[in-house]
Short mmCIF file of the C-alpha atoms (twelve columns), coordinates in Angstrom:
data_MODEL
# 
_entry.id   MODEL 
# 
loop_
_atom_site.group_PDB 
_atom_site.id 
_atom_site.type_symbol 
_atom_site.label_atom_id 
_atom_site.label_alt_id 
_atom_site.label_comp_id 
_atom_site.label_asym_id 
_atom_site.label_seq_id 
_atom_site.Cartn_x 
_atom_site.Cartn_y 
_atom_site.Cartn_z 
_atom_site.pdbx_PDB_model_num 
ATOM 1   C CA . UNK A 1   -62.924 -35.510 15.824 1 
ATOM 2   C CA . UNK A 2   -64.528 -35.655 19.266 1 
ATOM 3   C CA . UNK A 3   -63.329 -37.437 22.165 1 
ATOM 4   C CA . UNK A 4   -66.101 -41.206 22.568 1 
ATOM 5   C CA . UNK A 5   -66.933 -38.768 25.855 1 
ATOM 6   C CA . UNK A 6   -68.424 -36.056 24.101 1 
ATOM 7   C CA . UNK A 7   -72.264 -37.130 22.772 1 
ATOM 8   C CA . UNK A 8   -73.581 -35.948 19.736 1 
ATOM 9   C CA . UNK A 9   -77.110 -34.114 20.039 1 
ATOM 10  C CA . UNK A 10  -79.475 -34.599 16.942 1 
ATOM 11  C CA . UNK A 11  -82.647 -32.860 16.262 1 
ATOM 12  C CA . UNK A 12  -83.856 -37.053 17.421 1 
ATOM 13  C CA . UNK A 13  -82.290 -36.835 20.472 1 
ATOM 14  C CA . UNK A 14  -81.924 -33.579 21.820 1 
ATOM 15  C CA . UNK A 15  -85.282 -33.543 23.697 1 
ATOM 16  C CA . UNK A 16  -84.501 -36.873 25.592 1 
ATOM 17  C CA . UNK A 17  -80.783 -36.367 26.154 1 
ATOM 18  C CA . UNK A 18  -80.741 -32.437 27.054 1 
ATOM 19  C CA . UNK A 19  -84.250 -31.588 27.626 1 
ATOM 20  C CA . UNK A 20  -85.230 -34.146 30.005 1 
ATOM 21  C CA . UNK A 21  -81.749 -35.341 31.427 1 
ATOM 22  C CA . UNK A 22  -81.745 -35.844 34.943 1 
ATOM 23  C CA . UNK A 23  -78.049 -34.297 35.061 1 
ATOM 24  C CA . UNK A 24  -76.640 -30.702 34.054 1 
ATOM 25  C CA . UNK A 25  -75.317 -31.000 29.953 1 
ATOM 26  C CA . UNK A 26  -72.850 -28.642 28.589 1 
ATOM 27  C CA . UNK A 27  -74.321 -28.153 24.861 1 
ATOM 28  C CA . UNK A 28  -71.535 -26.867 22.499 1 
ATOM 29  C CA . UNK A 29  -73.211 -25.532 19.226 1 
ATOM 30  C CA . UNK A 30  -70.896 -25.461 16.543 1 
ATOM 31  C CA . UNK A 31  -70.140 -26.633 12.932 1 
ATOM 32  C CA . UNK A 32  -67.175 -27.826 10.853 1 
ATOM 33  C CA . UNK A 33  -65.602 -25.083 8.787  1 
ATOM 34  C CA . UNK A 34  -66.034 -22.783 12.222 1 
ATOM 35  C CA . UNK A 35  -62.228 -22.086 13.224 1 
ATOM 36  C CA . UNK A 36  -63.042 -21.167 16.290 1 
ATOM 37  C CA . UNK A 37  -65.395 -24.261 17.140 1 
ATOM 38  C CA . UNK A 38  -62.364 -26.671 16.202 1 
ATOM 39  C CA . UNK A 39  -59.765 -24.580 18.315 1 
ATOM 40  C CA . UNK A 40  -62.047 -24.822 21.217 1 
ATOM 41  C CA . UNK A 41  -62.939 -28.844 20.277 1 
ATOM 42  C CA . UNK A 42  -59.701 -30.409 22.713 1 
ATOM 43  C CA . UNK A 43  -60.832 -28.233 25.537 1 
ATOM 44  C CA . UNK A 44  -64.799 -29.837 24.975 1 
ATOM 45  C CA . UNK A 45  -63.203 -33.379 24.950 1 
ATOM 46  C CA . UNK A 46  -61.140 -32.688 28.172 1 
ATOM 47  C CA . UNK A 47  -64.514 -31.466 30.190 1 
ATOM 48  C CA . UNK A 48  -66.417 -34.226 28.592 1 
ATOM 49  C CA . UNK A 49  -64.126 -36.611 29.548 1 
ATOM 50  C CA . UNK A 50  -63.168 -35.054 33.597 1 
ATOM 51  C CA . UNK A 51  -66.979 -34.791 34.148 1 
ATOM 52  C CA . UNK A 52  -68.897 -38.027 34.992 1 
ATOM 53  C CA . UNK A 53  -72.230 -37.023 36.573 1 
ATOM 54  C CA . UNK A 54  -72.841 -33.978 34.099 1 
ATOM 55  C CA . UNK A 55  -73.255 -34.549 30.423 1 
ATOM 56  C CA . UNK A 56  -71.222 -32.628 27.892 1 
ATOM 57  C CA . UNK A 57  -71.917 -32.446 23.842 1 
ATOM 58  C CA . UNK A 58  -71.899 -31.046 20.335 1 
ATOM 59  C CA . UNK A 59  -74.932 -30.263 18.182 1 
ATOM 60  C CA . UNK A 60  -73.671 -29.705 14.718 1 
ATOM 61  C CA . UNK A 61  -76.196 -26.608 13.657 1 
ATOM 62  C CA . UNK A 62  -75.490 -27.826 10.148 1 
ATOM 63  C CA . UNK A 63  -77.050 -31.080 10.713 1 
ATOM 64  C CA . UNK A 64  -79.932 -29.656 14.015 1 
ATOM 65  C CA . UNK A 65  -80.684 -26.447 12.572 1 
ATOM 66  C CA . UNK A 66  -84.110 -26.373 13.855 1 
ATOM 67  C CA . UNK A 67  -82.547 -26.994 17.659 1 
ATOM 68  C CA . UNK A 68  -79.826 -24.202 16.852 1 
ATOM 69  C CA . UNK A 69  -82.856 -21.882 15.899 1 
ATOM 70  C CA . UNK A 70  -84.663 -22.578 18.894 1 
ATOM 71  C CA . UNK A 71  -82.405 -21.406 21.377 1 
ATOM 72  C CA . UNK A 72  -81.296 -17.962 18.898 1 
ATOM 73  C CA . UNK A 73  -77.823 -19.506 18.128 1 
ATOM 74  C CA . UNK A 74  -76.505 -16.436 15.749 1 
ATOM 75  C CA . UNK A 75  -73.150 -16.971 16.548 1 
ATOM 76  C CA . UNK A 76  -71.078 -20.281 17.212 1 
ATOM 77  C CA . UNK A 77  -69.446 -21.414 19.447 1 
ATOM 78  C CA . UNK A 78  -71.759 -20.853 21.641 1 
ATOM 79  C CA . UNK A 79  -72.530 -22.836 24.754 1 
ATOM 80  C CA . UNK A 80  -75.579 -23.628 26.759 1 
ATOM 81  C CA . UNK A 81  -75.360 -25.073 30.215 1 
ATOM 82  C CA . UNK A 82  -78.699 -26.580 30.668 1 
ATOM 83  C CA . UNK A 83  -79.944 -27.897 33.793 1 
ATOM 84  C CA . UNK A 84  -83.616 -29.248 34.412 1 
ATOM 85  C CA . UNK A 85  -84.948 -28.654 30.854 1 
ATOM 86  C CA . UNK A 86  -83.795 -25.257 31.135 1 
ATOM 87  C CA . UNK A 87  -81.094 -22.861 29.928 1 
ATOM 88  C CA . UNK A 88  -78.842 -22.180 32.942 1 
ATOM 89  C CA . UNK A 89  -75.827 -20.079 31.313 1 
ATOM 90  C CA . UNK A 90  -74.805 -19.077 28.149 1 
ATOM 91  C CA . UNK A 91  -71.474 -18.343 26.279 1 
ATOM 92  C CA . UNK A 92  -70.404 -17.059 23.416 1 
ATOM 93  C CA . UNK A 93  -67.406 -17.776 21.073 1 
ATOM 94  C CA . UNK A 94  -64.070 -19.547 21.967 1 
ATOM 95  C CA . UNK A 95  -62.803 -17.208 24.704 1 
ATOM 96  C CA . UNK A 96  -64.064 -19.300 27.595 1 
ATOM 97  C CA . UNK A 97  -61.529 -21.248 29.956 1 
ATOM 98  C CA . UNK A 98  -62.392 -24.641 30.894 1 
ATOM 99  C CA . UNK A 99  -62.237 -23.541 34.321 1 
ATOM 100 C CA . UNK A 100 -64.973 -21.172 33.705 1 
ATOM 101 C CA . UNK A 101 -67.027 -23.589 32.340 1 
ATOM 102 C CA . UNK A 102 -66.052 -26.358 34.708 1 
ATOM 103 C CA . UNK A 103 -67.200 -24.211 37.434 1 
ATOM 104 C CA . UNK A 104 -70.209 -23.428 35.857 1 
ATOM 105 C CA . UNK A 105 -71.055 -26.942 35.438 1 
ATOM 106 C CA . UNK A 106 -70.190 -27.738 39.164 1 
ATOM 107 C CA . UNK A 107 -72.150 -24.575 40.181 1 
ATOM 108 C CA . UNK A 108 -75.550 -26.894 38.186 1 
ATOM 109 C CA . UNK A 109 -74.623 -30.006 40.021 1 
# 
């Protein structure tokens, strides 16, 4: 499935790997049987893998759904650029470029 670059956030280890990382993290909320979430899955690997100051991962809302219901996921995908504990930028569905959010997540650096 995911490139070894993308890391998986749990409802364990979201706190200490989004919430109080020291670096920007792309969150990409998704699930399996979303089509959209698995056409947008090569472009996640490709960010995960150019970007290696800022953190970039999946939470599986099947698996986290108290984390996806924290942060009013209604709709996947939908990502959350967080930066400092906090939500920095949000978007929703599969029609983002990886530029866009690549210059998003240089904008947090």
């Amino acid at each position: 499935m995911a490139s070894e670059a993308v890391l998986e956030f749990t409802e364990d280890n979201f706190d200490s790997e989004v919430l109080k990382s020291d670096v920007p993290v792309l969150v990409d909320f998704w699930a399996p049987w979303c089509g959209p979430c698995r056409a947008i899955a090569p472009m996640i690997d490709e960010l995960a893998g150019d970007n290696s100051i800022a953190k970039v991962g999946k939470v599986n809302i099947d698996d986290a759904p108290s984390v996806a219901q924290s942060y009013g996921i209604t709709a996947i995908p939908t990502l959350l650029l967080f930066k400092n504990g906090q939500v920095e930028q949000s978007f929703r569905g599969g029609n983002n470029s990886k530029s866009v959010l690549q210059d998003a997540i240089d904008a947090a650096l």
